[in-house]
Short mmCIF file of the C-alpha atoms (twelve columns), coordinates in Angstrom:
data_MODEL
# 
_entry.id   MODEL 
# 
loop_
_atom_site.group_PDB 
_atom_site.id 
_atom_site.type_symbol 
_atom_site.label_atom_id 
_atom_site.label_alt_id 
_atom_site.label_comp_id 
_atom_site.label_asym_id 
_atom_site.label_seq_id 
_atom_site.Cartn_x 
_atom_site.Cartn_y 
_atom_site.Cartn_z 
_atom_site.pdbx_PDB_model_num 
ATOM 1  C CA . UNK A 1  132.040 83.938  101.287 1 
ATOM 2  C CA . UNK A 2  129.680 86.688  101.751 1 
ATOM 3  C CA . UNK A 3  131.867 89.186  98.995  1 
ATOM 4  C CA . UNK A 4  129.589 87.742  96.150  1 
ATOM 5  C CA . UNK A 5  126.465 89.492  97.524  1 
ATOM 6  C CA . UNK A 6  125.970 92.937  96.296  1 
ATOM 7  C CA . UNK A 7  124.079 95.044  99.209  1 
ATOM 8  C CA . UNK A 8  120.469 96.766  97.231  1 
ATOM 9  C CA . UNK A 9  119.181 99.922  98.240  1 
ATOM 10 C CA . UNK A 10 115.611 99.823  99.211  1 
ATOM 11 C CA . UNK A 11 114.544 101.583 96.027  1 
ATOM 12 C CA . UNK A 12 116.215 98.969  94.029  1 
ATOM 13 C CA . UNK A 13 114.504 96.302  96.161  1 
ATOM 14 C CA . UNK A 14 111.229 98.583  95.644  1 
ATOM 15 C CA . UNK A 15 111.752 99.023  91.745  1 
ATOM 16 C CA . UNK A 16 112.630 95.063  91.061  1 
ATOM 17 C CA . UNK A 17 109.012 94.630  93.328  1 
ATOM 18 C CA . UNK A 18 107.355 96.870  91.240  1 
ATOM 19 C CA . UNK A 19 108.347 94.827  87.888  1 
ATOM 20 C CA . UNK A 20 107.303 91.835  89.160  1 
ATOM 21 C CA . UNK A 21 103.749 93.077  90.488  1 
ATOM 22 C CA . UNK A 22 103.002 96.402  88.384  1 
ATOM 23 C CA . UNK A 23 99.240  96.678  89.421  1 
ATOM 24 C CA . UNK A 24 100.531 96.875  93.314  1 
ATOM 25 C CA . UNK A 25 101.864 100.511 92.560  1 
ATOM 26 C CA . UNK A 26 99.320  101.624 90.861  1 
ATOM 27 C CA . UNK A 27 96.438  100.491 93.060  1 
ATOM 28 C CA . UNK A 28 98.675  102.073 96.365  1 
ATOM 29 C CA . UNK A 29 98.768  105.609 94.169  1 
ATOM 30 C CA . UNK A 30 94.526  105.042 93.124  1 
ATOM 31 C CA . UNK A 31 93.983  105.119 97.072  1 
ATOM 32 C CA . UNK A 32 96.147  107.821 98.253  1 
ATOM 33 C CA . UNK A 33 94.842  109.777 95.318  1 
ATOM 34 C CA . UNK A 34 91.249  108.952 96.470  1 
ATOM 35 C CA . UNK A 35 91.756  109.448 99.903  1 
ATOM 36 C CA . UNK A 36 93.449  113.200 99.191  1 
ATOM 37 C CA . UNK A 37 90.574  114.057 97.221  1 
ATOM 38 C CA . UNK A 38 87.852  112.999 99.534  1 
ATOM 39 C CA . UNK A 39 89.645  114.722 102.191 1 
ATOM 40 C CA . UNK A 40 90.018  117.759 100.618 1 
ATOM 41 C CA . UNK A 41 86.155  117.902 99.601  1 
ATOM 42 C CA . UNK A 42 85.378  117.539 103.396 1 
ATOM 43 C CA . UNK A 43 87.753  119.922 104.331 1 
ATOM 44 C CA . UNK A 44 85.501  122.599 101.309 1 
ATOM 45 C CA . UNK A 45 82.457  121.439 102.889 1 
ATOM 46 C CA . UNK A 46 81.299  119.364 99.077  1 
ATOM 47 C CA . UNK A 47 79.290  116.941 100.499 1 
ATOM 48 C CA . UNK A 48 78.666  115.715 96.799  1 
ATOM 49 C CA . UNK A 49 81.977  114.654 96.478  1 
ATOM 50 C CA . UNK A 50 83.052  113.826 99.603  1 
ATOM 51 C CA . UNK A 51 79.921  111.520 99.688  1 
ATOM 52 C CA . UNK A 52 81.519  109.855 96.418  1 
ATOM 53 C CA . UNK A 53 84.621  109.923 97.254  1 
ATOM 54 C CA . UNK A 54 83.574  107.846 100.028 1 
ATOM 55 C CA . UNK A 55 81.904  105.402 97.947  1 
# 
């Protein structure tokens, strides 16, 4: 009974997410991209950026 189910790898599960909801990918990599780059102006010392950055 259970032979007709095909086991998916969790980047197929990811990928057929993705399809059906493109803007959640993209808005995960906008944060982590804002997040690196505010953290790496604090780390310089740029308080201009880091202040927007934190905006």
């Amino acid at each position: 009974e259970f032979e007709r189910y095909k086991e998916i790898t969790f980047a197929q599960k990811a990928s057929e997410k993705a399809k059906k909801n493109p803007l959640i990918p993209i808005g995960l990599l906008t944060t982590v991209a804002a997040l690196t780059l505010g953290l790496r102006a604090v780390s310089r010392g740029d308080k201009w950026q880091s202040q927007m950055m934190m905006r």
